[in-house]
C-alpha beads as a LAMMPS data file, in Angstrom:
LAMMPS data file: protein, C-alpha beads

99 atoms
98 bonds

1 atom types
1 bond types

-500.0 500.0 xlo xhi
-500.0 500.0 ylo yhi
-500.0 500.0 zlo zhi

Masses

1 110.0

Atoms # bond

1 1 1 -2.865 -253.144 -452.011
2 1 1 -3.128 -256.967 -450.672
3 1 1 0.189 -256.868 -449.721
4 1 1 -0.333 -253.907 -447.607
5 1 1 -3.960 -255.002 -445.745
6 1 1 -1.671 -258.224 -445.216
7 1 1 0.567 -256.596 -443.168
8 1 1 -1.581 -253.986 -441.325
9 1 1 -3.909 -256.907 -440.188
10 1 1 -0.764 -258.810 -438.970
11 1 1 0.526 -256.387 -437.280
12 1 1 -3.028 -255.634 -435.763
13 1 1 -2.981 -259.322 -434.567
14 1 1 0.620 -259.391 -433.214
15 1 1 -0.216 -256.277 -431.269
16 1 1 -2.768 -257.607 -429.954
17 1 1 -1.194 -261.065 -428.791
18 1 1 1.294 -259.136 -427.514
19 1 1 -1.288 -257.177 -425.459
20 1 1 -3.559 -260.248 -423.833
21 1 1 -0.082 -262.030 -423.043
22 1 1 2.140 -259.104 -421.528
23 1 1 -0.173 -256.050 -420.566
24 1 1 -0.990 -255.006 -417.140
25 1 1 -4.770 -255.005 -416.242
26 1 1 -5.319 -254.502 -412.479
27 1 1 -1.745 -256.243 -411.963
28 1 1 -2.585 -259.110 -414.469
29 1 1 -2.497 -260.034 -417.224
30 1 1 -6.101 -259.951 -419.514
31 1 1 -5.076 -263.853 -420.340
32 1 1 -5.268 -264.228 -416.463
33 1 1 -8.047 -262.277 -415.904
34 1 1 -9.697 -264.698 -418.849
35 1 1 -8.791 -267.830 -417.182
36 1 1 -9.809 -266.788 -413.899
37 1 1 -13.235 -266.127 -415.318
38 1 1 -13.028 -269.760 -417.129
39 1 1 -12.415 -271.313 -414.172
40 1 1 -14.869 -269.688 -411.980
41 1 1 -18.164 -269.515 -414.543
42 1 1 -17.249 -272.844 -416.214
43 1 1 -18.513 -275.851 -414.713
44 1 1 -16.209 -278.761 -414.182
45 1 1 -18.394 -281.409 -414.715
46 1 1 -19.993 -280.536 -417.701
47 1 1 -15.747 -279.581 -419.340
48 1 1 -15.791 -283.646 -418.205
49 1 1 -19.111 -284.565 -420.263
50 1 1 -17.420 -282.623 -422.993
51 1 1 -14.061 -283.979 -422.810
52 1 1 -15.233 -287.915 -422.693
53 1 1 -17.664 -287.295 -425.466
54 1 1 -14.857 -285.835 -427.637
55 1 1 -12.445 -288.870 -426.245
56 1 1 -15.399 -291.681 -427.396
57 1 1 -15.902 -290.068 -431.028
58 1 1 -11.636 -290.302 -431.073
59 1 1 -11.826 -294.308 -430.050
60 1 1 -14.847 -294.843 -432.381
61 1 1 -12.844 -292.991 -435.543
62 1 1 -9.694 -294.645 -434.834
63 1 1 -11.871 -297.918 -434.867
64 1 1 -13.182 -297.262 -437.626
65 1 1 -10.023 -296.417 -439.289
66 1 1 -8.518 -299.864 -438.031
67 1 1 -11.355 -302.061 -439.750
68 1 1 -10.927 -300.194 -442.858
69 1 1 -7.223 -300.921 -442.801
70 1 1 -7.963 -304.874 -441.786
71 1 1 -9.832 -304.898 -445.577
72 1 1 -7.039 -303.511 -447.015
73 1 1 -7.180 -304.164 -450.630
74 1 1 -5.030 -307.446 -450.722
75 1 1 -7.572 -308.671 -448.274
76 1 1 -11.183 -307.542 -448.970
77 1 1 -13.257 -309.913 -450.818
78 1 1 -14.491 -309.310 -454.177
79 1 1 -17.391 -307.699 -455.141
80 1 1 -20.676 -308.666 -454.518
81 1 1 -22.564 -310.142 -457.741
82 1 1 -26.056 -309.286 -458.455
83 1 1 -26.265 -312.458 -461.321
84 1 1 -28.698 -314.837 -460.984
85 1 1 -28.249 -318.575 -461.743
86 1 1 -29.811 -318.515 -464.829
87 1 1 -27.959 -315.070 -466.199
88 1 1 -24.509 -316.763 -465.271
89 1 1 -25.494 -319.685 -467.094
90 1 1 -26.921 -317.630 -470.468
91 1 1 -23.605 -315.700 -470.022
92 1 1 -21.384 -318.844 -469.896
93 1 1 -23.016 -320.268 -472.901
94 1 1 -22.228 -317.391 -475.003
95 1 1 -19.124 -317.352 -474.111
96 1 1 -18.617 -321.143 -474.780
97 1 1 -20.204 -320.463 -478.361
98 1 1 -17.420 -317.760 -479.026
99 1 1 -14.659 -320.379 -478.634

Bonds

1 1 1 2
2 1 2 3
3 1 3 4
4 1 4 5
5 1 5 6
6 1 6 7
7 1 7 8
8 1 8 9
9 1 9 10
10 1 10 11
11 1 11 12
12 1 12 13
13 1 13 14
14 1 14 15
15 1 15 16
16 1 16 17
17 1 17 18
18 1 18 19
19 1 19 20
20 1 20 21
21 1 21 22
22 1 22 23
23 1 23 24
24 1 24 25
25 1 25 26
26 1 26 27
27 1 27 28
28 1 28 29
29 1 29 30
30 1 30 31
31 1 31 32
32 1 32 33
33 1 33 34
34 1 34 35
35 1 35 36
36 1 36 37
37 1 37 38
38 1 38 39
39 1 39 40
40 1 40 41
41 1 41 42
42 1 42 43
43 1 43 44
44 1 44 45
45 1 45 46
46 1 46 47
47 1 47 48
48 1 48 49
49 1 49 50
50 1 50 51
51 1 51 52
52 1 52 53
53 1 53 54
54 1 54 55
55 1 55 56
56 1 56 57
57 1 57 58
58 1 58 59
59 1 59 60
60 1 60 61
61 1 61 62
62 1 62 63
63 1 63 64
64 1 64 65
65 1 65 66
66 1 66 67
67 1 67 68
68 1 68 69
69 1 69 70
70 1 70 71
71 1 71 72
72 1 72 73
73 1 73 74
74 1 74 75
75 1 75 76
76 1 76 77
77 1 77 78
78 1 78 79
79 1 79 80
80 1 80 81
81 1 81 82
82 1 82 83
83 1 83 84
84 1 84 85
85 1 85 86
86 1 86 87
87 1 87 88
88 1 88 89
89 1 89 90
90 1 90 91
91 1 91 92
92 1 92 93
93 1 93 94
94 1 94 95
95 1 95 96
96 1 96 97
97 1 97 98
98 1 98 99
């Protein structure tokens, strides 16, 4: 039964690629009639806003991917200690007395 709503749905979604890329709609095609809505209702400058936003989160990611890789493992320092003086020196001591 899966096997079959896998293949009526696929075919349901060729069709209808098939349809918005080759059929005939007033002499176009509904992909042109689409774009030529886009590009008329759309307004440039606000596409622009959109596109430089989406550009400045893709610099700030790939930053932030870059300082990651900079502390690679071989260079990141160790981890931060949250001893105090006088625990350190309680902890040498017992570790003197074991040897």
């Amino acid at each position: 039964m899966g096997v079959l709503k896998f293949l009526v749905w696929t075919t349901c979604a060729v069709g209808l690629g098939v349809f918005l890329a080759r059929g005939n709609v007033d002499g176009r095609s509904p992909l042109e009639h689409l774009e030529r809505t886009w590009k008329r209702s759309v307004n440039p400058s606000a596409m622009d806003r959109v596109k430089g936003s989406v550009e400045g989160a893709l610099e700030d990611a790939k930053d932030a991917v870059s300082q990651k890789s900079a502390n690679a493992p071989g260079n990141t320092p160790g981890p931060r200690e949250r001893i105090t003086a006088e625990d350190r020196a309680a902890i040498n001591n017992i570790i003197a007395k074991k040897k």
